[in-house]
N, C-alpha and C positions, 0 to 999 in steps of 0.2 A: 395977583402979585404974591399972594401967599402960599401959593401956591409952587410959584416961581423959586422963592425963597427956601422951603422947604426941597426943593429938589438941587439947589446948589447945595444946602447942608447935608445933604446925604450924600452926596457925589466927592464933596471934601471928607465925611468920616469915612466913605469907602476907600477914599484913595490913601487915607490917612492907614487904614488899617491892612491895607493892602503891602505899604510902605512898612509897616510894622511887621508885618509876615516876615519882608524880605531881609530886613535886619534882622529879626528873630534868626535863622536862616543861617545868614553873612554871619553872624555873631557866634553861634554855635557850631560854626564849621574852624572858626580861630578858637574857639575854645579848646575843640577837640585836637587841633595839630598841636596848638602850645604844650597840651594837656603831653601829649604822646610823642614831642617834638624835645619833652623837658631835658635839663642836662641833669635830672633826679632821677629818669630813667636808663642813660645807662648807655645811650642806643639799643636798645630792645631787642640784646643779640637772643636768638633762639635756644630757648633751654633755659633762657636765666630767672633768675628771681626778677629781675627786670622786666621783662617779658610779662609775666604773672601781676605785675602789677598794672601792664598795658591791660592785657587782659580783664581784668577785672574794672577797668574804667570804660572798655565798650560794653560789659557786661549789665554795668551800673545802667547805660545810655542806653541799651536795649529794652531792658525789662522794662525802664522808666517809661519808655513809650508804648510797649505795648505788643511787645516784639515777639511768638512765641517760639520757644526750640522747635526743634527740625526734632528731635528722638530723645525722645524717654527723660521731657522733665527738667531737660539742660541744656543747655547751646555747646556745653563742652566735647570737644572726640576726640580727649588725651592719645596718643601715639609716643612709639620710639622709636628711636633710631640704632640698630645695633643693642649695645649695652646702655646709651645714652638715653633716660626718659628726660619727662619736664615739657613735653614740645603740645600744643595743644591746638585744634582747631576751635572757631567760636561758628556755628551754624546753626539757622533759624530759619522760619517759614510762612511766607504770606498766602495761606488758602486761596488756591482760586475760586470764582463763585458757578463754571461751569459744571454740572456732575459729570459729565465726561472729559471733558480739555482741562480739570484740576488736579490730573491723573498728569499730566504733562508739565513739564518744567522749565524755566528758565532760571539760570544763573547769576549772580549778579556777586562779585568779593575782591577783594584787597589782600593784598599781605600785610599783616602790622609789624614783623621783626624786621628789623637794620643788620647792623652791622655789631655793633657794642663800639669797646672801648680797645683802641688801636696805640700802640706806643704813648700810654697817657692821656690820648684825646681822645673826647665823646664824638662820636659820627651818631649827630641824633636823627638823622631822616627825617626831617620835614619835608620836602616832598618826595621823595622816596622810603616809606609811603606812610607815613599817615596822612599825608593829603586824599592816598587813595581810600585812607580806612576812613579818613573822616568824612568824605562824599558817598560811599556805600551806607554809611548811620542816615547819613541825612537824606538819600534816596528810599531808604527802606522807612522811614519817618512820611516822605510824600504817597510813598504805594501803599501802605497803612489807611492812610487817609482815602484814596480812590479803591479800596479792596474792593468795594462792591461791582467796581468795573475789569476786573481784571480774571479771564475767564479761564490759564493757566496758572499753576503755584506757583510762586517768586522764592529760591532759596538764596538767603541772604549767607554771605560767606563771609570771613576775615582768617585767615592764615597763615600760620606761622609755618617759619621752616624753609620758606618762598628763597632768603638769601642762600640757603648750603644746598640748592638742589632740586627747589620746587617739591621739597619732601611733601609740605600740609597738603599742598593740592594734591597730588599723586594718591594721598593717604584715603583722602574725599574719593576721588575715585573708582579707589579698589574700593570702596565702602559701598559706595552705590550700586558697584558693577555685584556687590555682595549679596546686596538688597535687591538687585531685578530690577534697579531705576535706570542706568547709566542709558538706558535705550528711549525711555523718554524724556530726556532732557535735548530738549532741543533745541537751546541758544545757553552761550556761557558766553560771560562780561569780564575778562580780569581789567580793573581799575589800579593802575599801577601809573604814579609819579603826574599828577594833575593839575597843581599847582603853577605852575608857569606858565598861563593862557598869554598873557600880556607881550612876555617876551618869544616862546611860540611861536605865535600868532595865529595858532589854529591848534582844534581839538583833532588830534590825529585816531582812526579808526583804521586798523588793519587787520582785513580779514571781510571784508563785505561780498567779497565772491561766496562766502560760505555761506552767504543769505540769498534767499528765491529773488526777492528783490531789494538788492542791494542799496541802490541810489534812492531808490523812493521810500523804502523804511526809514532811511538815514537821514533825510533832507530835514533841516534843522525848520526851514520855513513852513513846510509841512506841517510841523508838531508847534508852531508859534511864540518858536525862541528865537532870540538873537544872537545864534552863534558862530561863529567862522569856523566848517569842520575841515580836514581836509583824510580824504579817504582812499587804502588802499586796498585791492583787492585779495592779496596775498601774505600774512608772516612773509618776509624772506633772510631776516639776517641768520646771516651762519654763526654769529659771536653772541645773540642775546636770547635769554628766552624768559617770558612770564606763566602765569599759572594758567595760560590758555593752553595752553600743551600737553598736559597728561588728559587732558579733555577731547583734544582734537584728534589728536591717536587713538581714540575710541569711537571717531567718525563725527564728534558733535561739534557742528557749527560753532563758531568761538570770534569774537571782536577783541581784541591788544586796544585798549581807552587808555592814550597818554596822548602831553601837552609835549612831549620831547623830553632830550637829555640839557637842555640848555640851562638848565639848575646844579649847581653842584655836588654832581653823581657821585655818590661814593668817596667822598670829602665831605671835613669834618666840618663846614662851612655852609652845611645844608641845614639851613636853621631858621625856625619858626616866622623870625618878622622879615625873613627875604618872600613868603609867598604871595601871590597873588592872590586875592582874597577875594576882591569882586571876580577876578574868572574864575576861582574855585565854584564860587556863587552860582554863576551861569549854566558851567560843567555839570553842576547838580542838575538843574532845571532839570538839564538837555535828558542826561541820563536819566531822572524818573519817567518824563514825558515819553524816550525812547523803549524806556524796559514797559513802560506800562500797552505802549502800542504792540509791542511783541507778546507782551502777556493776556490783549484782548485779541488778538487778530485768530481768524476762526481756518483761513487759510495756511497752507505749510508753510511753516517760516524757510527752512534751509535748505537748499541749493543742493547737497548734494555731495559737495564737492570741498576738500580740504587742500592746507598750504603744502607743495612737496615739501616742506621739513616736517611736515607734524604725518607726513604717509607710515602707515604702520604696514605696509606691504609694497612692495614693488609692484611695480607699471609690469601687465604680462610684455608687451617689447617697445623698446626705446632705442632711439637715433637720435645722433649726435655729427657734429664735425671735430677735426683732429689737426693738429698740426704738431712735429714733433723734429727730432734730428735723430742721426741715425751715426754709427759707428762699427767699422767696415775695415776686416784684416784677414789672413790665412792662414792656413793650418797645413802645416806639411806633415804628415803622418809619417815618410817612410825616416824621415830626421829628424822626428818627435821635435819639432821647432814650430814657431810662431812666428808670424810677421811682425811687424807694429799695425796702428791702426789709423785711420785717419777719416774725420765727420764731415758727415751730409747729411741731406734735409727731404722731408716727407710729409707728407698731408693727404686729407682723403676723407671717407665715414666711416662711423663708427657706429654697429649695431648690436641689439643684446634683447636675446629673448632668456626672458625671466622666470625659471621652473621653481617659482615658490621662491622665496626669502635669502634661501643658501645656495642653491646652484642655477647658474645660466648659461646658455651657449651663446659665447660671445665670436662674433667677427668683424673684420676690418675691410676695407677697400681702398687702397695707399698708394698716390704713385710718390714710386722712392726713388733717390738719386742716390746711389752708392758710391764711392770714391774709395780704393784700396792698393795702399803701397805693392809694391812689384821690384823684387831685386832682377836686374837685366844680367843675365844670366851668360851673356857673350863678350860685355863689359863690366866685369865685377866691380872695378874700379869708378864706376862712373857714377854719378845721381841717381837716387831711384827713381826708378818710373811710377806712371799713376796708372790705374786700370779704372775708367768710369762706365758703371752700366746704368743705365733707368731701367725700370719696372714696375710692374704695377702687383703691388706683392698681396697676395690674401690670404691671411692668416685665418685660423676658426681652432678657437679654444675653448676648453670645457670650465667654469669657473667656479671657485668655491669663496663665498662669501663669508667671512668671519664675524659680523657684526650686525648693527641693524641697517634698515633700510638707506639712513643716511649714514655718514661719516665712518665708515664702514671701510675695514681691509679684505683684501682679497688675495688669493693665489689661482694660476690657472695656467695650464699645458693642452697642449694638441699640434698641431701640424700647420705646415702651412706651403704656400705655392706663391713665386715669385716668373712672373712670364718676362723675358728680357725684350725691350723696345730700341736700347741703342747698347752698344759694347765699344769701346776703343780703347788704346795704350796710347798715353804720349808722354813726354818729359818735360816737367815745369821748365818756365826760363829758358831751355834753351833750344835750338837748332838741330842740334845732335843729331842725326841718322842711328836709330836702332833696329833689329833684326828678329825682335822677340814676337811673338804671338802667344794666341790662347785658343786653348779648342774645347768648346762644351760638345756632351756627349749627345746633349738632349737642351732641345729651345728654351725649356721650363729648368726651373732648380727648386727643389721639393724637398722639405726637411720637416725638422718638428723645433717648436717652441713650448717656452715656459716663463712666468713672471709672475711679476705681484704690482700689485698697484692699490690705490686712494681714492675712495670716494668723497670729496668736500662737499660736505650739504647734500642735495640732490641734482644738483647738474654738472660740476667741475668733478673733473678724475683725472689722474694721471698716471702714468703705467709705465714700467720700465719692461722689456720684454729681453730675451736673449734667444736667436736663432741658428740653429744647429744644421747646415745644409747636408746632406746625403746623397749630391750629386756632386763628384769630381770632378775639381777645371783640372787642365794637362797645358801645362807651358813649355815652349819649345823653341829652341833658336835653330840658325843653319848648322848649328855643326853641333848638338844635345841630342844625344843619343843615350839611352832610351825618353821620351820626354817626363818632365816634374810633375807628379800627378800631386794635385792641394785639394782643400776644400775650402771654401767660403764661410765665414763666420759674423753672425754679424749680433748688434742688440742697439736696441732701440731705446728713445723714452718719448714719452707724446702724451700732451695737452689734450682733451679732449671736453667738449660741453654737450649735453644733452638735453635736447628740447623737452 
């Protein structure tokens, strides 16, 4: 019986102190966003004295624990921007306990700057982010405690700079790429805006293609949390980006850890007692339980493979489909005159082999519908006529790339060949009898092109082209002597996506 007795009171002080942990925990994750959430700070725009004093309250929370710098003595890696100092990185480091896998690295950081102070009002970011700076303290707090299973380094991050440009991270970076490290780091975590599990309803991870294995690194049941994640393979917005990015353009595997935008982004309304606290809670779990499995696991973590917006080189060649409209008139050379013009539609593929970053030979496969005014030449006075041909027109351009790999302008000229499938004349609306014809010299009509176009992201582009024929139509009526030699003119604009 006393036995009996004695094993319930231990099973109450364990659950009692188990419970104590998790408040412990819960408690100190509100501390730190109130802390860093304050309207004393300023919203924590980068560069300020506000800032500086964010700063110095993770600094406090670091060393308190047991946190050591990453280089020479201090967590600090002041940077400028321009003529602009004041901007600082905070970065620290958990030894791994392998002697060879402690050579390799894992990531794990937050941005702590906001916004500041906007027409009078504070934008304090609660959770945009100290939610995220306050779950990287308190993950770096859990891997502290399990160091002696963790057979990779953990570099613990917080950075500023993150709101005007993703400056801190970038700064980290080139720092590493300085130091000979940027090659073995082989997972980065940015923790960005975490707080809103509840309303959520899922820890969103994007980027798990970057990992060897994605689904089963990540499975939350796996690692013995309880938490709803929901995971995607790829970054893909064109309009947002985190500190995963100056990381992944350097090839390294990288996860985007947010709860969503369903918190008041970037409004001044983002404030401390709206968070979610028990899911901040969870978020932590998950994230130590996950960085630490990635920090003992003796096999490759990454995949290989990065999101097309963080590609720092083009695809050597890419295919796409196209759909565009077309606009179709003539040139009469010997009357220095122009026709008018009138649109038609085209579609086809679109392909592009990639000579390095700045030039690719690009070509199309289009069948186009041309539609181009026709004055009737026997009846001046009467309606214009239409002249419609199809083709299948294939253009091949030489292209110079002005930008990077995404979002990127372009120019580009070369030639092209349109093979004709049908040709007619007739006159809208009406009945008419006309008398006019056309007579090409040659089946084909062969010219040259030039344009410019857009690349959006990595799949959407759009391209205006203008094509210059150099084979002469000749129009002729019964009684047009000698007949109208013109040329065809035309210029395009088309849609295109690439797989």
């Amino acid at each position: 019986m006393k036995h009996i007795v004695s094993l319930i009171m231990m099973t109450v002080v364990l659950c009692g102190t188990m419970t104590a942990q998790q408040l412990g925990q819960r408690s100190r994750l509100e501390r730190h966003v109130y802390t860093l959430a304050a309207d004393s700070l300023n919203g924590r725009k980068a560069g300020s004295l506000d800032a500086e004093k964010a700063r110095q309250y993770i600094e406090h929370e670091w060393h308190a624990m047991g946190l050591k710098p990453m280089w020479d003595g201090s967590y600090r890696m002041g940077f400028t921007l321009g003529e602009l100092s004041g901007f600082c990185n905070l970065v620290a480091c958990i030894e791994g306990s392998d002697p060879v896998l402690k050579d390799e690295y894992i990531v794990i950081g937050g941005h702590y700057d906001h916004l500041g102070v906007k027409n009078g009002k504070v934008y304090n970011g609660a959770d945009d982010n100290a939610s995220g700076t306050a779950c990287v303290t308190e993950v770096a707090r859990q891997l502290l405690a399990r160091q002696k299973e963790l057979k990779r380094s953990v570099i613990v991050c917080a950075f500023d700079a993150e709101e005007i440009g993703l400056i801190g991270s970038s700064f980290l970076v080139s720092t590493l790429k300085d130091k000979g490290i940027i090659g073995r780091v082989k997972v980065m975590m940015s923790v960005d805006m975490v707080g809103w599990l509840r309303e959520g309803k899922a820890l969103t991870l994007e980027g798990t293609g970057t990992l060897a294995d994605g689904a089963g690194l990540t499975d939350p049941k796996s690692l013995g949390i309880n938490i709803p994640i929901r995971t995607k393979r790829f970054e893909n917005s064109l309009f947002t980006a985190t500190d995963t990015e100056p990381f992944a353009k350097e090839g390294v595997a990288t996860l985007a850890v947010t709860t969503g935008i369903k918190s008041p982004y970037h409004k001044p309304e983002d404030d401390a007692n709206l968070i979610d606290y028990e899911g901040l809670d969870r978020v932590t779990d998950y994230l130590a339980a996950f960085t630490a499995r990635l920090a003992s696991a003796e096999a490759p973590i990454a995949s290989g493979h990065v999101a097309d917006k963080h590609r720092k080189k083009a695809r050597l060649f890419e295919f796409g489909l196209q759909l565009g409209f077309n606009s179709s008139w003539l040139n009469y050379p010997n009357a220095a005159f122009y026709g008018k013009s009138l649109s038609g539609l085209q579609g086809g593929i679109a392909m592009q082999l990639n000579m390095g970053n700045t030039f690719s030979l690009h070509a199309d496969l289009l069948y186009s519908i041309f539609r181009t005014p026709l004055a009737d030449i026997e009846q001046p006075f009467a309606s214009v006529l239409r002249m419609r041909q199809e083709a299948v027109l294939l253009p091949l351009t030489l292209q110079l790339n002005l930008s990077d790999v995404s979002n990127r302008l372009f120019l580009n000229a070369g030639g092209y060949a349109a093979f004709l499938t049908a040709h007619d004349i007739y006159r809208p609306n009406s009945d008419s009898p006309f008398t006019m014809s056309t007579r090409l010299l040659y089946p084909a009509e062969l010219g040259i092109t030039w344009g410019l176009g857009f690349r959006i992201g990595y799949h959407f582009e759009c391209r205006i082209q203008s094509l210059y024929s150099l084979m002469p139509l000749y129009i002729t009526g019964q009684s047009a002597e000698p007949e109208i030699k013109t040329f065809p003119r035309r210029s395009t604009f088309s849609l295109a996506y690439y797989f």
